[in-house]
C-alpha positions in Angstrom: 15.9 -17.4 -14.5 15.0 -13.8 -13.5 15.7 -12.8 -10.3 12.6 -10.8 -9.3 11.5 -9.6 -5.8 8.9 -11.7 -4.5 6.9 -8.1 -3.7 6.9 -7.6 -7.2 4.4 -10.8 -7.5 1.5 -9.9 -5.2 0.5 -6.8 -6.7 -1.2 -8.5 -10.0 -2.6 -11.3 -8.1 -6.1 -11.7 -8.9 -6.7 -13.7 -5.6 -7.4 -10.9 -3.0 -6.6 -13.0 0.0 -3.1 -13.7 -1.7 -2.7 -9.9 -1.5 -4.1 -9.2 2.1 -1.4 -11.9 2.9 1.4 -10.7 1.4 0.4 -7.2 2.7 -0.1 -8.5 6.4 3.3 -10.3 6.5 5.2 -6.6 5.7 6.0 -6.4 9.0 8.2 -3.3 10.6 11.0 -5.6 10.6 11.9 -5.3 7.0 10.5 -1.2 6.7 14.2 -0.5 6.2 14.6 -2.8 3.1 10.5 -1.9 1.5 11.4 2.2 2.0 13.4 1.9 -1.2 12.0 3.8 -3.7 11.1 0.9 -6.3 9.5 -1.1 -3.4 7.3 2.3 -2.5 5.7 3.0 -5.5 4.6 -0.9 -5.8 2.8 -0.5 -2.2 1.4 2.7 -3.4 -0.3 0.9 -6.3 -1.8 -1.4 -3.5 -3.3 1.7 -2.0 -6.0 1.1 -4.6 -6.7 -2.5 -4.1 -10.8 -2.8 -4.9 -10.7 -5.2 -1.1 -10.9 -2.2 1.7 -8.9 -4.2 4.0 -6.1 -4.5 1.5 -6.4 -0.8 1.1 -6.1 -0.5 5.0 -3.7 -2.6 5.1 -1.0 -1.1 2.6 -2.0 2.5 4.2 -0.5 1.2 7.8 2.4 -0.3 5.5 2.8 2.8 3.3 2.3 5.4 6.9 5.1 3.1 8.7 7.4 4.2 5.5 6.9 7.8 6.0 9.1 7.7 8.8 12.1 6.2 6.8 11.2 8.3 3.1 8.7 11.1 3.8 9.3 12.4 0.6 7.9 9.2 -1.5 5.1 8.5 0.8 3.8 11.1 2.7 2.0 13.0 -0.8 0.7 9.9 -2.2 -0.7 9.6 1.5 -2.5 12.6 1.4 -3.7 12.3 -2.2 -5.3 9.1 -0.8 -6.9 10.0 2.7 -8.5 13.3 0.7 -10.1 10.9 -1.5 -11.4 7.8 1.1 -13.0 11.1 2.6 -14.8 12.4 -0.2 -16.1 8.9 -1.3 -17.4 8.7 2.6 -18.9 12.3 2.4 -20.2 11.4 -0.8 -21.7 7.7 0.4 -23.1 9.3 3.3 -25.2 12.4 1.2 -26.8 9.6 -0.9 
């Protein structure tokens, strides 16, 4: 049997509420443990969830990392803020 992270199930869930769950139990408790690099890039991939309160909810996940691994997070971060702010100028010119 494989001995995969349960983290590494929720991403291709095609239930949203299974992903909004597994996002809203990341709690700062285990931020030490999910700032590892191969945990990251898996919550990063959640900051494009088609749900907008997934989306919110991996970029408070994602933001509490920063503190721990700047250097993973913080870019992606910006890469994604810039864009939610463009679709919303964009939405609101239409």
């Amino acid at each position: 049997m494989l001995n995969v992270p349960w983290i590494y199930c929720f991403l291709p869930d095609i239930d949203p509420d299974v992903r909004r769950a597994i996002l809203g139990a990341l709690g700062p408790q285990m931020d030490f443990h999910l700032a590892q690099a191969e945990y990251i890039r898996i919550l990063l991939i959640a900051l494009h969830d088609e749900v907008i309160e997934n989306r919110i909810l991996a970029i408070q996940v994602v933001g509490r990392l920063a503190t721990h691994n700047p250097f993973l997070t913080l870019p992606q971060l910006k890469r994604t803020v810039t864009r939610l702010l463009t679709e919303l100028k964009c939405a609101l010119n239409s």
